[in-house]
C-alpha positions, 0 to 999 in steps of 0.5 A: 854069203848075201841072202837071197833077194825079190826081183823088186828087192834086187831092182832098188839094191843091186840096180839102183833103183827106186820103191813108189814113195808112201808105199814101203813097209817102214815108211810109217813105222816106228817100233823101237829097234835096228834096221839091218841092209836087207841083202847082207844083215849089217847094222845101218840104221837105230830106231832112236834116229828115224823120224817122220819127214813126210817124204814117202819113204823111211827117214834117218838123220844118222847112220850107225857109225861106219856102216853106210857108204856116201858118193856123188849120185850119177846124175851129178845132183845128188848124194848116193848111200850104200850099205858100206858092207855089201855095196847095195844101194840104200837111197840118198841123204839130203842135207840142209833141211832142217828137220833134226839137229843133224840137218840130214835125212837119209831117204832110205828104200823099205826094200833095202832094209829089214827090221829086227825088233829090240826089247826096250 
């Protein structure tokens, strides 16, 4: 059973769409943690792999392995990123930027995600 989404929840998981950049709750955030998909609670993102890129939305150069699905975006330009278990639209990876080893930048919507605090 999914958790019960928001209309601007459901528009950016379920309908692909897209929050304002500078505008998401994690945008500028950076507590020690997980990032769990929003409309199931799956495991997608650690807090050791989030950095400021400076783009409006969150950034992680890294997926927890297994947990998020990659596919040619409709428009034919980009790469598309899901939650690998519910299918639900995370944002899109970019590759060859050059801001952590990992030469990627997962540009991930703040309403696709929530964070559960960890203790250090």
């Amino acid at each position: 059973m999914y958790n019960q989404l928001t209309n601007e929840e459901a528009y950016v998981i379920l309908h692909k769409g897209t929050e304002y950049p500078f505008t998401g709750e994690y945008d500028d955030f950076f507590e020690y943690g997980i990032y769990l998909c929003r409309q199931c609670n799956a495991d997608l993102y650690k807090s050791e792999h989030k950095f400021d890129a400076g783009c409006g939305w969150p950034a992680f150069d890294r997926e927890i392995e297994g947990s998020v699905q990659q596919s040619p975006d409709s428009d034919g330009r980009r790469v598309e990123i899901t939650c690998k278990n519910c299918g639900g639209h995370l944002g899109h990876v970019f590759m060859g930027e050059k801001f952590t080893e990992t030469n990627a930048r997962h540009c991930v919507n703040s309403l696709s995600i929530k964070f559960q605090k960890l203790d250090n």
